[in-house]
C-alpha positions in Angstrom: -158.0 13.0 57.2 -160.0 14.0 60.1 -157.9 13.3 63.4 -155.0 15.0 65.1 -153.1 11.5 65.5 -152.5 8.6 62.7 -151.0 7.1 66.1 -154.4 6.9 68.1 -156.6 5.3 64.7 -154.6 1.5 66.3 -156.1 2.4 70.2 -160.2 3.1 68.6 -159.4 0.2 66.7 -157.7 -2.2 68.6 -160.7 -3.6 70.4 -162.5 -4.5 67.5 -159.8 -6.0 65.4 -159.7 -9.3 66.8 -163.5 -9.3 67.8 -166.2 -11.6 65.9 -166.4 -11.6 62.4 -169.8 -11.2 61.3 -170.7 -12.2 57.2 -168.6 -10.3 54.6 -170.0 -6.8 53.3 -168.1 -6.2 49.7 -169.0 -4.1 47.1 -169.8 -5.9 43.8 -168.0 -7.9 41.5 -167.5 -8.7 37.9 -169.8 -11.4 36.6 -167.0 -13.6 36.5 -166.6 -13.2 40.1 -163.1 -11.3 39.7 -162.7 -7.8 41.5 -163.7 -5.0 39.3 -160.6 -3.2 37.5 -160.5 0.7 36.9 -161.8 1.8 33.7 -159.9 5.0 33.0 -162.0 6.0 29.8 -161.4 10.1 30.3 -158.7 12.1 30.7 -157.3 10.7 34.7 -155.3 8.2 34.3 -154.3 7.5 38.1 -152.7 5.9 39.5 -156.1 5.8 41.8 -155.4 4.4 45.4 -157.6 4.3 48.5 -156.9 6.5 51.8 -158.1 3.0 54.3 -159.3 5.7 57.1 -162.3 5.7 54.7 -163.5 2.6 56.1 -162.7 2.6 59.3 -165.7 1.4 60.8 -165.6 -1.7 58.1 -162.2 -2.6 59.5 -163.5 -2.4 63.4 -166.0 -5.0 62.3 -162.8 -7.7 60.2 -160.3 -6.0 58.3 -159.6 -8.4 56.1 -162.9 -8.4 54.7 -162.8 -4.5 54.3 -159.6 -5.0 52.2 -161.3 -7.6 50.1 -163.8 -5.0 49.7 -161.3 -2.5 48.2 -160.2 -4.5 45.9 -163.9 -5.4 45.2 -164.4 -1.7 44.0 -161.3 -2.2 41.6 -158.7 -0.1 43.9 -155.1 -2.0 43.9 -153.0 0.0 46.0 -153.8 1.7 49.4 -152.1 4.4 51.9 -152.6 2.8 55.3 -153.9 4.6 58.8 -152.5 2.4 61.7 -152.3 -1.1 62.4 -156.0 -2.0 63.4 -154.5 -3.4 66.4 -152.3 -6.1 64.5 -148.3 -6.7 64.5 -147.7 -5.0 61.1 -146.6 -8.2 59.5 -150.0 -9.4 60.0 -151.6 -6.6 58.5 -148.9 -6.8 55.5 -149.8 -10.1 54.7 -153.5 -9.3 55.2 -152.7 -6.6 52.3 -151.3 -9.4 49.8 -154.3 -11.4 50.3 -156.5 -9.0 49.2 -155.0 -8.5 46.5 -153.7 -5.1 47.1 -150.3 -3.4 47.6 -149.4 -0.9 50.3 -147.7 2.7 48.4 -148.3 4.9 51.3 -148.8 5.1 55.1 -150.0 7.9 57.6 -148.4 7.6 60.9 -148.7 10.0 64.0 -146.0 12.7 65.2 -145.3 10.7 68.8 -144.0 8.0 66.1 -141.9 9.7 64.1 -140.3 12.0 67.2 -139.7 9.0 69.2 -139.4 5.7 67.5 -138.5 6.4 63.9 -136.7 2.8 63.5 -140.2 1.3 64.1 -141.7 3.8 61.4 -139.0 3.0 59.4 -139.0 -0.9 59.6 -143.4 -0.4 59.9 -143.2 1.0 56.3 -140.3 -1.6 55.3 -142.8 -4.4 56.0 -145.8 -2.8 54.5 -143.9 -2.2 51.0 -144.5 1.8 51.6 -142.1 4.2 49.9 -143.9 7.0 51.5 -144.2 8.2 55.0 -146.6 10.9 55.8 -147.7 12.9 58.7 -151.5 14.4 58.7 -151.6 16.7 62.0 -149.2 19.0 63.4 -149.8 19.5 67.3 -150.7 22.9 67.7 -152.9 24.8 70.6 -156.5 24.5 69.8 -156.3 28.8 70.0 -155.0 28.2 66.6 -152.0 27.4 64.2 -149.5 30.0 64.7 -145.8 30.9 63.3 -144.4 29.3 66.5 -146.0 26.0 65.8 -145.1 26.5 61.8 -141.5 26.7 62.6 -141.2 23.9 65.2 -143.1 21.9 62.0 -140.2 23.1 59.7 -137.8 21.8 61.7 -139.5 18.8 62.8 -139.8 18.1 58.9 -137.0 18.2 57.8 -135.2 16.6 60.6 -138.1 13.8 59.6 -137.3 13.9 56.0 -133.1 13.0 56.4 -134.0 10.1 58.4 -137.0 8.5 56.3 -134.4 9.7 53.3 -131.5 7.9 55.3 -133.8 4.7 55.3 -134.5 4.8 52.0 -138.4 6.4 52.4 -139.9 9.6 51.6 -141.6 12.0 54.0 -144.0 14.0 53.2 -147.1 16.3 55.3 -150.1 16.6 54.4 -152.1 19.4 54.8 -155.1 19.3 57.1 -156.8 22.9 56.5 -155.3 24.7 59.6 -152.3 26.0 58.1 -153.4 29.0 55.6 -153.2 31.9 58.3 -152.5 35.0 57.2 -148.5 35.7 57.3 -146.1 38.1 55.0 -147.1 38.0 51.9 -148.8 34.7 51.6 -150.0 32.4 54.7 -148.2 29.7 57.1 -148.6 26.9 54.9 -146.4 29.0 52.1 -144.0 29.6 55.0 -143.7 25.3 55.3 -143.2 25.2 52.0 -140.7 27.4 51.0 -138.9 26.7 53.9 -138.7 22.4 54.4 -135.9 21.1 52.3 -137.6 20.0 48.7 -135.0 17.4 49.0 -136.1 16.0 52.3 -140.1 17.3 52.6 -142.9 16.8 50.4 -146.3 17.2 50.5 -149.2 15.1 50.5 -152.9 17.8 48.7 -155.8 16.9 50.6 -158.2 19.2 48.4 -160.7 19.3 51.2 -158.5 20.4 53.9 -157.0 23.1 50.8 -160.5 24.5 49.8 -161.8 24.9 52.8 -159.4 27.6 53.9 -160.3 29.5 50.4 -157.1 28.3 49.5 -157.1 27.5 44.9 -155.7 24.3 44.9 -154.3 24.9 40.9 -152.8 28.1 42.0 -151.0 26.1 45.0 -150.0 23.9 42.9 -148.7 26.0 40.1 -147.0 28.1 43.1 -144.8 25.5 44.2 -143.9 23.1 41.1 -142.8 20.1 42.1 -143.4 20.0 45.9 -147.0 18.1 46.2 -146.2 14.2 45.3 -149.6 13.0 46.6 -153.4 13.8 46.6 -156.1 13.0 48.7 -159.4 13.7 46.8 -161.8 14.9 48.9 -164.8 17.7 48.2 -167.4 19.0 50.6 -171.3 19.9 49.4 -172.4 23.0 47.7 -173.4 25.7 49.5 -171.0 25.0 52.5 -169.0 28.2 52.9 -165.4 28.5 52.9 -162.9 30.6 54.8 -162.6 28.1 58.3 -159.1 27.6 59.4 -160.7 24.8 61.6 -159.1 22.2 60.6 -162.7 20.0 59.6 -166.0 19.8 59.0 -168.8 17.5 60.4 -168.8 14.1 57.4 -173.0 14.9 56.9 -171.0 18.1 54.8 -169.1 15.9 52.8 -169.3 15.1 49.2 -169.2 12.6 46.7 -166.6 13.2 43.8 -167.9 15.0 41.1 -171.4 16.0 43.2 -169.6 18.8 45.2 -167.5 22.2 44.9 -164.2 21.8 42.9 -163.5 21.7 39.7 -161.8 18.1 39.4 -161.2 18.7 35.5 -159.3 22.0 36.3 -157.0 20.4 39.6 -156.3 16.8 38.1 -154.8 18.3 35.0 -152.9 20.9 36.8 -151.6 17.9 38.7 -150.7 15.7 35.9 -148.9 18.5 34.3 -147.2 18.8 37.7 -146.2 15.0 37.9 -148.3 13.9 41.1 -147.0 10.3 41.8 -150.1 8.7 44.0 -153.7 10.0 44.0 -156.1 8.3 46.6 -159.4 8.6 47.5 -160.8 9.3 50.6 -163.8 9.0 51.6 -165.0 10.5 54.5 -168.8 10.8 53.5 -171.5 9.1 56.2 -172.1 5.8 53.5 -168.3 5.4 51.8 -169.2 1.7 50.6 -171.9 3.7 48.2 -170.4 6.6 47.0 -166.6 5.8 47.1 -167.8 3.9 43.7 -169.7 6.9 43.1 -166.9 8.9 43.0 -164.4 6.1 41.5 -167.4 6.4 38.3 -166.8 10.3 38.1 -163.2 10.1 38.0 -163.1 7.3 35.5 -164.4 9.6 33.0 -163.0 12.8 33.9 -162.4 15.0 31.5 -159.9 17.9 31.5 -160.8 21.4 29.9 -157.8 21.4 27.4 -157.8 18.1 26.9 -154.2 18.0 25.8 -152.7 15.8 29.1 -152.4 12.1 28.9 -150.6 11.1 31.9 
């Protein structure tokens, strides 16, 4: 997810939340008039969620129509990004309606450092078991070992109290970790040093390839650790090798039209045991290729074929 705060997505929204509600923009439905359901006829089997920062701009406009609108495209469960202004009952409830169920949430680092019992009772309400973080503050010089170990700590002090509430922490990755150190980079360093029983971790493929980072081999390298995907690709021909932390969304790709191998990854994942896979959709036009992409993964096929999860 493209922002240093989850915390800040409530302030761009805010504004807009409780504005005018103009006529409803969904994505198709069955001829029966029922939302669409996933049609896993290849080798993914899900479970496929949503990342809602995809449509962000919807949800300005009404968010309970963009949440009808996710169910439209056949998605049933969603990981939140903020509030969209609302007391987090409302937005719950919103949820429900729609038809939808709430499995993960992002929220910022301000939240979790200083008013974990509103995280904590946030997520309660919502119905999330997991409780993620997508941006470590860090000097815009770059990440350094400093900042990695502040994150280790921060982490798993996080971890034992979303654990102690009955919630699961995890970070997710955002692209700026993979700087050279020992024999592997900063991210390794998180890894092998957060408490597996307190910290997981949350693959946004994007933010992984960018680096130059082989999202099988990370996964292989640390069995067990990532619980959660965020599928996510960028256009051919963009080069790798940024530690930047982004690129501009006219670089993005739809699923199955850019750079990674999704066969290769979403095997290696279900051998793994990934729990949640969402999409997110960070392209210019997500209402036209999030079903794009949801088509591609819906007949996925893996190269040995030999994993049904």
């Amino acid at each position: 997810m493209s922002r240093r705060h989850a915390s800040t997505i409530a302030v761009i929204l805010a504004a807009f939340a409780l504005g005018c509600r103009p006529a409803r923009t969904e994505a198709p439905v069955t001829a029966a008039g029922a939302p669409r359901s996933l049609q896993f006829a290849g080798d993914f089997k899900g479970p496929l969620g949503v990342q809602l920062w995809s449509f962000r701009e919807q949800a300005k406009a009404d968010p309970a129509a963009m949440l009808r609108m996710v169910r439209d495209m056949g998605f049933t469960h969603v990981e939140t990004a903020g509030l969209y202004g609302l007391p987090v009952a409302r937005v719950a409830e919103l949820v429900r309606d729609a038809g939808l169920r709430t499995t993960s949430m992002h929220v910022g680092y301000d939240e979790l450092k200083k008013d974990m019992p509103t995280v904590i009772a946030n997520a309660k309400a919502l119905g999330a078991t997991y409780v993620g973080l997508a941006w470590y503050p860090h000097d815009r010089s770059g990440f350094t070992e400093s900042d990695a170990r502040k994150a280790i700590a921060d982490f798993n002090a996080f971890g034992r109290a979303l654990k102690d509430g009955g919630l699961n922490f995890f970070y997710h990755n955002h692209g700026y970790e993979p700087v050279p150190y020992g024999d592997g980079t900063l991210l390794d360093l998180i890894i092998r040093e957060t408490d597996p029983s307190l910290v997981s971790f949350e693959m946004d493929v994007l933010w992984t390839w960018l680096p130059n980072v082989d999202p099988v081999a990370l996964i292989r390298k640390y069995p067990g650790r990532f619980k959660l995907m965020h599928i996510k690709d960028m256009k051919p021909g963009v080069a790798r090798g940024s530690l930047a932390g982004g690129i501009p969304d006219s670089l993005k790709a739809a699923i199955g039209q850019g750079q990674v191998d999704w066969g290769a990854l979403m095997e290696a994942a279900a051998r793994d045991g990934f729990v949640h896979y969402y999409l997110e959709d960070e392209t210019p036009d997500p209402v036209r290729t999030a079903p794009q992409s949801v088509r591609y993964l819906e007949s996925l096929k893996y190269p040995s074929r030999t994993v049904r999860p």
